[in-house]
BAVOPA-216789 format. One record per residue (C-alpha): residue number from 1; y negated, x, z negated. Coordinates in pm, whole numbers. Layout:
N
NUM:Y:X:Z
...
***
This chain:
150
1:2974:9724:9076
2:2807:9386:9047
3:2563:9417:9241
4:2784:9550:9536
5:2996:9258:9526
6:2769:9020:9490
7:2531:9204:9803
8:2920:9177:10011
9:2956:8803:9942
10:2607:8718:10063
11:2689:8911:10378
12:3024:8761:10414
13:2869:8435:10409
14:2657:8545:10695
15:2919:8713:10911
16:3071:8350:10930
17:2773:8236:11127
18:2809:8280:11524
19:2509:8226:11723
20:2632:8135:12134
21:2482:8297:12405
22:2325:8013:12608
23:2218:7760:12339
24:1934:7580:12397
25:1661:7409:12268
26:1343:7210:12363
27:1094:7029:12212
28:785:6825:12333
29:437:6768:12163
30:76:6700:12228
31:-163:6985:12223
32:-424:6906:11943
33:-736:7052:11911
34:-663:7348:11620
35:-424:7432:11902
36:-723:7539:12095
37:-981:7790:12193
38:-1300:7684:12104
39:-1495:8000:12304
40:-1555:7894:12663
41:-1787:7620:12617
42:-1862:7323:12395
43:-1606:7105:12272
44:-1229:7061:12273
45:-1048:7329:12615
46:-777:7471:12661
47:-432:7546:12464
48:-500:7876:12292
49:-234:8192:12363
50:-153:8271:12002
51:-67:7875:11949
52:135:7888:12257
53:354:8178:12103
54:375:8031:11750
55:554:7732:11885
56:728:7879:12134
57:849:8124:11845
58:947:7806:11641
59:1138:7638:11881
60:1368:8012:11890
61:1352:7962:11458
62:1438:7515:11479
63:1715:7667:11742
64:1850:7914:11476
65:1824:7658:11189
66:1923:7323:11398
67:2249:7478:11529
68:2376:7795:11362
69:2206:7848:11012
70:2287:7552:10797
71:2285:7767:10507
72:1948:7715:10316
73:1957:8120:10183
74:1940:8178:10551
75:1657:8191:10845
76:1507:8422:11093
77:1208:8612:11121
78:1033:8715:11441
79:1062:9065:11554
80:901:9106:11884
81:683:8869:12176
82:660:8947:12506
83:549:8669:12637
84:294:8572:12907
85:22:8288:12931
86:-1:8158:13298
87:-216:7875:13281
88:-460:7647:13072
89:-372:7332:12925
90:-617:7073:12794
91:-600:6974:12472
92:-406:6598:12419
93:-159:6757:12692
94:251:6735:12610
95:408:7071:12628
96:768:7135:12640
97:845:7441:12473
98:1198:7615:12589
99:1441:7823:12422
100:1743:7984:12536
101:1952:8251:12362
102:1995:8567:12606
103:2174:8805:12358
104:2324:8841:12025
105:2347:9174:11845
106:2409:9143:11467
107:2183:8968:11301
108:1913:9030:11604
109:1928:8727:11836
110:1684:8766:12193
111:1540:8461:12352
112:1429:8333:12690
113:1131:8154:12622
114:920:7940:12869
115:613:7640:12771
116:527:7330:13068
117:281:7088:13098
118:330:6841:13326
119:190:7023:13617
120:341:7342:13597
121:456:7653:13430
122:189:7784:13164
123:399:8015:12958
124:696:8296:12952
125:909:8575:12819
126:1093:8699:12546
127:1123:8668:12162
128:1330:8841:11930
129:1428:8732:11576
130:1651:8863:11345
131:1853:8626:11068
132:1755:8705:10735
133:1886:8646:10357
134:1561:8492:10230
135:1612:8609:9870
136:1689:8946:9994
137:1354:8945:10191
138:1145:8801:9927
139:1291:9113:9702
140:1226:9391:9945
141:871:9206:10039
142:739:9167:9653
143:816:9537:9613
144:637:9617:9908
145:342:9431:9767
146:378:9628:9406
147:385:9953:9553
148:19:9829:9771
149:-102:9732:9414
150:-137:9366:9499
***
């Protein structure tokens, strides 16, 4: 029985969060060069695609965190990308990253995501996260890595 009840008041915690469809967020910073691909010639290019989506999948997470989790047992994980890279950035470029909520189901919130340089559009989609108790997770994910033998 102690378990159960103590499993309910961690959930009951979380069921007092409400995330708002239509919260925002945006953030601005300079591409740096472990940001970037390092493939199409010599020397510092271009803004690499998996960078892009990391920090367009933060600024969903600093959302979450900045205006709805304030409870440190609390955060989100990512669950799906579908996002698109439209065009290059050099490196020592600002990017605004943008994050809007489009739907809340649960604990699974669904984001509108786009990036900008100061030219034009050079990323969008989709992100999905879904708000997590992180001792819960850290339980379920060490047993995960005792049954691999690790």
């Amino acid at each position: 029985m102690v378990g159960k009840s103590k499993k309910n008041s961690v959930y009951r915690r979380y069921m007092s969060l409400t995330v708002k469809v239509g919260a925002i967020k945006e953030r601005k910073m300079k591409i740096k060069s472990n940001q970037a691909t390092s493939f199409l010639w010599k020397g510092e290019n271009v803004l690499s695609t998996p960078s892009m989506i990391s920090e367009l999948e933060e600024t969903c997470r600093l959302l979450l965190k900045e205006q709805f989790i304030h409870d440190v047992e609390w955060d989100s994980v990512g669950t799906f990308v579908g996002i698109k890279h439209l065009a290059a950035t050099p490196v020592g470029a600002e990017v605004l990253f943008k994050a809007k909520v489009i739907s809340v189901t649960g604990r699974r919130v669904m984001f509108d995501v786009e990036a900008y340089d100061s030219i034009e559009r050079i990323g969008e989609g989709e992100h999905e996260r879904f708000i997590i108790n992180i001792n819960k997770f850290k339980t379920k994910f060490n047993n995960k890595k005792k049954q691999l033998r690790m």
